[in-house]
C-alpha positions as CSV (number, residue, x, y, z in Angstrom):
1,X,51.4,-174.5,-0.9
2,X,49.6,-177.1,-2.9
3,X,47.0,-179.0,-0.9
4,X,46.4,-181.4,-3.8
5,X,49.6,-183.2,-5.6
6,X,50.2,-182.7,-8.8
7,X,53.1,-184.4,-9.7
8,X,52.0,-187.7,-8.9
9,X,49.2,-188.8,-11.2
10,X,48.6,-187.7,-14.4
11,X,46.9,-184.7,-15.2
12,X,43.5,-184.8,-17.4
13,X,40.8,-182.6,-18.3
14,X,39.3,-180.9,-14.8
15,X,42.5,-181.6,-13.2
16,X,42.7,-178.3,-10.9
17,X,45.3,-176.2,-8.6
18,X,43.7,-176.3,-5.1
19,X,45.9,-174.9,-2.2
20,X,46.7,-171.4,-0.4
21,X,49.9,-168.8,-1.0
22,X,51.1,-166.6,1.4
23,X,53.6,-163.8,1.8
24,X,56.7,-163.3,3.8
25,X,56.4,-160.3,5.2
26,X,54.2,-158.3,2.5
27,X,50.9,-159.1,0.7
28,X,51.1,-161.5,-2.4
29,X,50.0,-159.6,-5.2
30,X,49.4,-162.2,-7.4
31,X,49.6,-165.5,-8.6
32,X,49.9,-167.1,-12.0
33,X,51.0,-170.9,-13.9
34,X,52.4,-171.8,-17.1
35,X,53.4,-175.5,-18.6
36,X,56.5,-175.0,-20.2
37,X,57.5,-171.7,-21.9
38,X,53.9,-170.7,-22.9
39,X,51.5,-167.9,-21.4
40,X,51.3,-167.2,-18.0
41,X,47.5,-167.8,-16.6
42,X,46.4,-166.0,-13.6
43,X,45.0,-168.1,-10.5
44,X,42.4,-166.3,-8.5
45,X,42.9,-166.5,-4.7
46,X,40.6,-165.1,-1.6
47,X,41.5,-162.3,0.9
48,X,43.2,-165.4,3.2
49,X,45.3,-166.8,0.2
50,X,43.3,-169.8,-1.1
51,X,42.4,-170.6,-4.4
52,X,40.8,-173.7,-6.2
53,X,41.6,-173.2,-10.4
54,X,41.1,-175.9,-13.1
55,X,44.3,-175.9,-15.3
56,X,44.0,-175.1,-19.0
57,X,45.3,-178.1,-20.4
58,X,44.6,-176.5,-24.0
59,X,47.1,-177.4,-26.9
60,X,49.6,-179.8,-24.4
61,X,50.2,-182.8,-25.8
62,X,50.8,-186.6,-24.1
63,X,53.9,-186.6,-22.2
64,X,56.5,-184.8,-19.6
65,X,55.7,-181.6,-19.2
66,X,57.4,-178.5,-16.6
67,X,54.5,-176.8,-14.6
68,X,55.7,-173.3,-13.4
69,X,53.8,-171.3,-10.3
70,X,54.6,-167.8,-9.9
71,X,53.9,-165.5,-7.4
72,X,54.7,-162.0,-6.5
73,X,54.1,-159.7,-3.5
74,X,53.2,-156.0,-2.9
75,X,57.3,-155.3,-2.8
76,X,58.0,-156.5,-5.8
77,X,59.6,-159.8,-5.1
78,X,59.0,-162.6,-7.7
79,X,59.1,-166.5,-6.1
80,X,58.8,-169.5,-8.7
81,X,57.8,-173.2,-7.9
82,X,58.3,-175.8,-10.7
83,X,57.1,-179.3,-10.9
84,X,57.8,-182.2,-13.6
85,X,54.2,-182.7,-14.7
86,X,52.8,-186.1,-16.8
87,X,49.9,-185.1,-18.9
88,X,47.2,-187.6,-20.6
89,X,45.9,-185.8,-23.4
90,X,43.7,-188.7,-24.1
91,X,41.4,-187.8,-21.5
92,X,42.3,-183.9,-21.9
């Protein structure tokens, strides 16, 4: 869960991932983003899910972008969440 929106207002340099992830029945593992198809980067998160991450904006240029959040959990089970992202790579 995202406690700050991100798909709102464009993002610029500093722009950060600020919210808490939780399992369903099993500890999350981990927790990772990517814009579009490029590598995944891992978000760190404390022992009660939260985290607070700038976003690597590096090498995205102006414009739409897909930003992907995945996490997975000690069973193996994979959930994605995928937002339609504006970035301002004037400011970035």
């Amino acid at each position: 869960t995202l406690a700050t929106p991100i798909d709102t207002t464009p993002l610029t340099t500093g722009a950060k991932l600020t919210g808490y992830v939780s399992g369903t029945g099993t500890a999350v593992a981990s927790l990772s983003y990517r814009f579009d198809n490029q590598r995944e980067v891992n978000i760190n998160f404390n022992a009660t899910g939260e985290f607070d991450q700038q976003l690597d904006l590096t090498g995205l240029s102006s414009g739409s972008h897909l930003l992907t959040l995945i996490a997975s959990d000690t069973a193996g089970n994979i959930k994605t969440v995928t937002y339609n992202v504006t970035i301002n790579s004037d400011t970035a």
